[in-house]
Backbone as a ProteinNet text record, in pm:
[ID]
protein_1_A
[PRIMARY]
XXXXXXXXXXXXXXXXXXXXXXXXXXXXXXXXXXXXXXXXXXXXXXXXXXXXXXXXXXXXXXXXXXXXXXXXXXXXXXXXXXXX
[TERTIARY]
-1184.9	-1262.6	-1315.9	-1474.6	-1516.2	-1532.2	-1507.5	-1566.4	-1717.6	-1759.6	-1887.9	-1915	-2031.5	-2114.1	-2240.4	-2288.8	-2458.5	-2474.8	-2637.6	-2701.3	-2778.9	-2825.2	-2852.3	-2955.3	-3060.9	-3179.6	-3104.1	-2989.2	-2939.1	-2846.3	-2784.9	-2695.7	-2754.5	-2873.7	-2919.8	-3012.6	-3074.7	-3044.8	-2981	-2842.8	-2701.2	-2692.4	-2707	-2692.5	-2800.7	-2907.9	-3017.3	-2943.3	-2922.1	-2823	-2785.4	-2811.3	-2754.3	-2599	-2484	-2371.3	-2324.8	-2413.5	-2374	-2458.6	-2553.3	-2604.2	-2526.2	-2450.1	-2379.7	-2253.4	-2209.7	-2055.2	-2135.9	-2220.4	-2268	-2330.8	-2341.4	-2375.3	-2248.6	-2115.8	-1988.6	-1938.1	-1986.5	-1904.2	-1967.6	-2111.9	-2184.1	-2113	-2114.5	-2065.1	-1923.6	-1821.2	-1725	-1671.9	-1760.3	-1822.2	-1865.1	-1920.1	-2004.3	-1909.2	-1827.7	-1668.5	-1608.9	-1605.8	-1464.8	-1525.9	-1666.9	-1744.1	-1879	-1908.1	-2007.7	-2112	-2094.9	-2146.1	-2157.1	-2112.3	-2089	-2105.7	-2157	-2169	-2268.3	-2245	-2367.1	-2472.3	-2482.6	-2573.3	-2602.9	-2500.7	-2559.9	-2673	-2768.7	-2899.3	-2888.6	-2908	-2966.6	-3044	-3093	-3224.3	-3299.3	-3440.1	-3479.8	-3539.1	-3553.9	-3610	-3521.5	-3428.5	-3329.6	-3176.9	-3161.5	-3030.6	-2918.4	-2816.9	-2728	-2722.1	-2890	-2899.2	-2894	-2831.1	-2804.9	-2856.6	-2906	-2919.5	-2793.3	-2771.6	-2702.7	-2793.2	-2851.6	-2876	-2806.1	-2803.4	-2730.5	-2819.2	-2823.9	-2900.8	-3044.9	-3057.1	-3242.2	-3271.4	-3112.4	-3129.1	-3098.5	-3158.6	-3111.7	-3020.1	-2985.4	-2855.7	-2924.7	-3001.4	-2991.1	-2903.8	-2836.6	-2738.5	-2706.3	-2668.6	-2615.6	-2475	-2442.9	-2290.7	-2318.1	-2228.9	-2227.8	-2067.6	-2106.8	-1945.8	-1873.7	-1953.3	-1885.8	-1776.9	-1846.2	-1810	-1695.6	-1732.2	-1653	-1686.5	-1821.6	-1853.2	-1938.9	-2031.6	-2100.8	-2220.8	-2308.5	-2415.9	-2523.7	-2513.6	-2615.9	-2722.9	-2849.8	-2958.5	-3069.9	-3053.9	-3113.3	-3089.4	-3075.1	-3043	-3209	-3232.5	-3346.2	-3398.5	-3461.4	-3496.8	-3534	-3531.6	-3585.8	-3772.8	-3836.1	-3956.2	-4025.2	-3925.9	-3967.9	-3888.8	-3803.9	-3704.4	-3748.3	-3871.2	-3941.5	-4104.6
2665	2610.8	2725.6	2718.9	2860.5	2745.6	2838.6	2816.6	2781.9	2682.2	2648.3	2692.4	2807.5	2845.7	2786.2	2744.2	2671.1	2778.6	2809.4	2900.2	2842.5	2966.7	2850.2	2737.1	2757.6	2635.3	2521.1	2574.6	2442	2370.6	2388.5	2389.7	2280	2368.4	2264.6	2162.8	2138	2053.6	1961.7	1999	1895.9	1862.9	1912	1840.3	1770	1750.2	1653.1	1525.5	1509.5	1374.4	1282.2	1171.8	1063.9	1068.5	1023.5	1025.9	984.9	852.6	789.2	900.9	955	1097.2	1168.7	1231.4	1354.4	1281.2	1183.8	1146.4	1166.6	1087.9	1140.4	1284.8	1354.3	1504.5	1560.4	1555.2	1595.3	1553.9	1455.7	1395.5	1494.2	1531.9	1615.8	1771	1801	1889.7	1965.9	1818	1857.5	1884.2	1767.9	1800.7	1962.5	1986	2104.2	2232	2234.3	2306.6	2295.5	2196.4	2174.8	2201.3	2152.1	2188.8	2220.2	2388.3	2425.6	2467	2465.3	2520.6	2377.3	2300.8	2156.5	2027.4	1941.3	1806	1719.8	1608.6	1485.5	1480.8	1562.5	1531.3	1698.9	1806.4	1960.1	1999.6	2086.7	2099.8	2251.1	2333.4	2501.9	2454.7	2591.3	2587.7	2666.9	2695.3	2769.7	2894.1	3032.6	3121.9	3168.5	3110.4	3117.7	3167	3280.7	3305.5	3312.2	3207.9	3155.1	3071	2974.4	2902.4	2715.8	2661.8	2507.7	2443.1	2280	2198.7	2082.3	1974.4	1876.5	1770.9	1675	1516.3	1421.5	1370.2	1260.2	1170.2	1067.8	939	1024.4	1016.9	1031.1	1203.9	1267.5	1394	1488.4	1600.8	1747.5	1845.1	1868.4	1983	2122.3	2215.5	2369.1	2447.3	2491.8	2612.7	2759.5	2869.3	2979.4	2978.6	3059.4	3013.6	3198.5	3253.5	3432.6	3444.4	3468.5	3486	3654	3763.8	3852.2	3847	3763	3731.6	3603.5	3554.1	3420.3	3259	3273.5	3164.1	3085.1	2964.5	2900.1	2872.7	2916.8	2957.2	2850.7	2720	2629.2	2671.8	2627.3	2674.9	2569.8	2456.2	2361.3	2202.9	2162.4	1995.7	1929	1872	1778.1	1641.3	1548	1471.4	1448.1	1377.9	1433.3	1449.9	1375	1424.8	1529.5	1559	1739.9	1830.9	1847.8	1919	2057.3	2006.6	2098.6	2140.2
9230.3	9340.2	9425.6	9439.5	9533.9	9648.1	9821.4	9905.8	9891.1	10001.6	10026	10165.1	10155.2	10247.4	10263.4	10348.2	10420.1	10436.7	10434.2	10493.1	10611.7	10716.2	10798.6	10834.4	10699.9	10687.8	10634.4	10565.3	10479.2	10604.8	10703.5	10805.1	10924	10930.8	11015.1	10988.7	10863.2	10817.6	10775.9	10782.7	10778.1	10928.4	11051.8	11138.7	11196.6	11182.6	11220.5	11088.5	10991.4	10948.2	11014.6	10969.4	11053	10952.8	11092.4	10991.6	10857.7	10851.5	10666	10597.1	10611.7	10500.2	10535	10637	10637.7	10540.3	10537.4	10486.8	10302.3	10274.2	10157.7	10121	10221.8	10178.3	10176	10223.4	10233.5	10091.8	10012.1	9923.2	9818.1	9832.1	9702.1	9726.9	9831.2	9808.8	9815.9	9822.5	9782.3	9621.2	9573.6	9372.5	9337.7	9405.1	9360.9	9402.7	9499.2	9544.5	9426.3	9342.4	9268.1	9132.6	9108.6	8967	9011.8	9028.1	9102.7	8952.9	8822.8	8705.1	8631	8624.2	8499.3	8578.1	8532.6	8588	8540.6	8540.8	8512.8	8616.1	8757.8	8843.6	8883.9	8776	8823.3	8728.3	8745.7	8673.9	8688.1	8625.2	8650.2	8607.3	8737	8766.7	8652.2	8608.8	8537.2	8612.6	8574	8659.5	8786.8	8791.5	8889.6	8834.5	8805.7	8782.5	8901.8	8790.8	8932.2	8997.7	9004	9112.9	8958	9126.7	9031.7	9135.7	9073.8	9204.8	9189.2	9309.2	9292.9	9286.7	9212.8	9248.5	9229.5	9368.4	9452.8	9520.5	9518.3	9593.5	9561.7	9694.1	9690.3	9745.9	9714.4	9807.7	9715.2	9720.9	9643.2	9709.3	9656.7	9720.7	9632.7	9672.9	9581.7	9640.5	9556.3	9524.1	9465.4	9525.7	9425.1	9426.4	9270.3	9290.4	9205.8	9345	9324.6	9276.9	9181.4	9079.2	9172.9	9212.2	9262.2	9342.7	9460.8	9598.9	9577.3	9456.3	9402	9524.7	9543.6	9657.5	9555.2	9693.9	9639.2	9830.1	9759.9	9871.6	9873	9965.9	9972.1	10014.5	9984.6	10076.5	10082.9	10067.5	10031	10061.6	10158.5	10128.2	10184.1	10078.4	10113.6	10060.1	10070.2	10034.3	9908.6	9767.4	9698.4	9691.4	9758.4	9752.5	9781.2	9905.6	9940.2	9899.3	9805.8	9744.5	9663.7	9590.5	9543.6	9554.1
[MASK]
++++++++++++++++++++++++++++++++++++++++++++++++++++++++++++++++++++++++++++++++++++

């Protein structure tokens, strides 16, 4: 299990959330803490070494997961229409 770091676009974006999205953004990324590389809803990215996304409901979670540091570096929670 790596720590989960927000960066701070991804951060404050978690706090403009209304609480039922924050309780479902807590739940994705307690998945992605515990299986930050494998999953039915994790995707690597292409062109992106390192970087994965999460899809969940209607929202994206992007991610790096820096094996050095042994973390997992959000930078991304958005809607999915503006996600990419």
């Amino acid at each position: 299990m790596y720590p989960v770091i927000l960066t701070k676009k991804a951060r404050n974006t978690y706090q403009r959330l209304t609480p039922k999205l924050k309780k479902g953004i807590d739940r994705y990324i307690s998945y992605i803490a515990e299986s930050s590389h494998f999953g039915a809803k994790i995707k690597k990215l292409e062109g992106e070494p390192g970087c994965y996304r999460y899809q969940g409901g209607g929202w994206r979670v992007g991610y790096e997961v820096i094996e050095g540091e042994r973390e997992v570096r959000i930078y991304m929670i958005r809607p999915r229409g503006g996600a990419y």
